[in-house]
N, C-alpha and C positions, 0 to 999 in steps of 0.2 A: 504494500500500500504506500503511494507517494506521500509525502506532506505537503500542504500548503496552508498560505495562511489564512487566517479568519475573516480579511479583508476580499479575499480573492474566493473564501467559496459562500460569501455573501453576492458577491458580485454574479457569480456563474447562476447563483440563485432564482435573483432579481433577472434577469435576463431569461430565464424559461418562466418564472411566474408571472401573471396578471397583473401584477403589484408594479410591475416594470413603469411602464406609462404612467402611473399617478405621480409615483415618485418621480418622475425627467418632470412631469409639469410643475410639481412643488417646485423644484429646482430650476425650472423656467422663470417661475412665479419672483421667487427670490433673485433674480441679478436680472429681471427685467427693465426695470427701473435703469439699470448700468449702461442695457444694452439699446434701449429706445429713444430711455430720457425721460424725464419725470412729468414732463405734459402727456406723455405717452402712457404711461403708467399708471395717471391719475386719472384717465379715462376708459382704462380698458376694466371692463367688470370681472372676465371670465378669462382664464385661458386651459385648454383640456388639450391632451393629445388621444388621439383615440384612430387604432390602424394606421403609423407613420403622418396622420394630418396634423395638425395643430390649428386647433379651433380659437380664435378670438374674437370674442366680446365687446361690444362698446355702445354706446346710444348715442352716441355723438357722431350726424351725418360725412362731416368736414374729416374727420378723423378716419371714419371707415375708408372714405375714397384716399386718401394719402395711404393709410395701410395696405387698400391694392396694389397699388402704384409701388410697395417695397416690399411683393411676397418674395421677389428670389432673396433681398437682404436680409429678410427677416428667417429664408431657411438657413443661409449660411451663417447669421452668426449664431444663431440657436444649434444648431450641429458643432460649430467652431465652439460654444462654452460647455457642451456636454460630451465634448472630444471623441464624438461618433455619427456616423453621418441616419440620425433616427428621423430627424424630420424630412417628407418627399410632396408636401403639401400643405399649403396653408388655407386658411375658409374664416373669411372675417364674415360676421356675423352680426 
């Protein structure tokens, strides 16, 4: 039997269980703010991944149209801060 650490068979874990996605969106959740900017962040209500999409939320019209206008930015740096390429689509909402 090999060893490995507690870190890495957490991780192999999270990667086949269902748990996966909620946890990358918590983790979206938290450095969004970094990654948008805080106008950005303080309008968007929701954000979920669900099957490689990543669903965001907003009621603000002006907002939603700028948000289409930077889905490919918004896949790369969200893959770029969770150092795996998870996200393949985005659906603002």
């Amino acid at each position: 039997m090999s060893e490995i650490s507690i870190g890495d068979a957490i991780k192999a874990f999270l990667k086949k269980s269902r748990l996966n996605s909620g946890i990358q969106a918590l983790q979206i959740e938290q450095i969004w703010e970094d990654m948008m900017g805080k106008t950005i962040a303080k309008y968007t209500d929701k954000i979920q991944i669900i099957n490689h999409t990543l669903f965001i939320r907003t009621n603000v019209g002006p907002l939603r149209q700028e948000l289409m206008y930077q889905k490919e930015k918004i896949i790369e740096r969200v893959n770029e801060a969770l150092g795996e390429k998870v996200i393949k689509e985005v659906v603002i909402q």
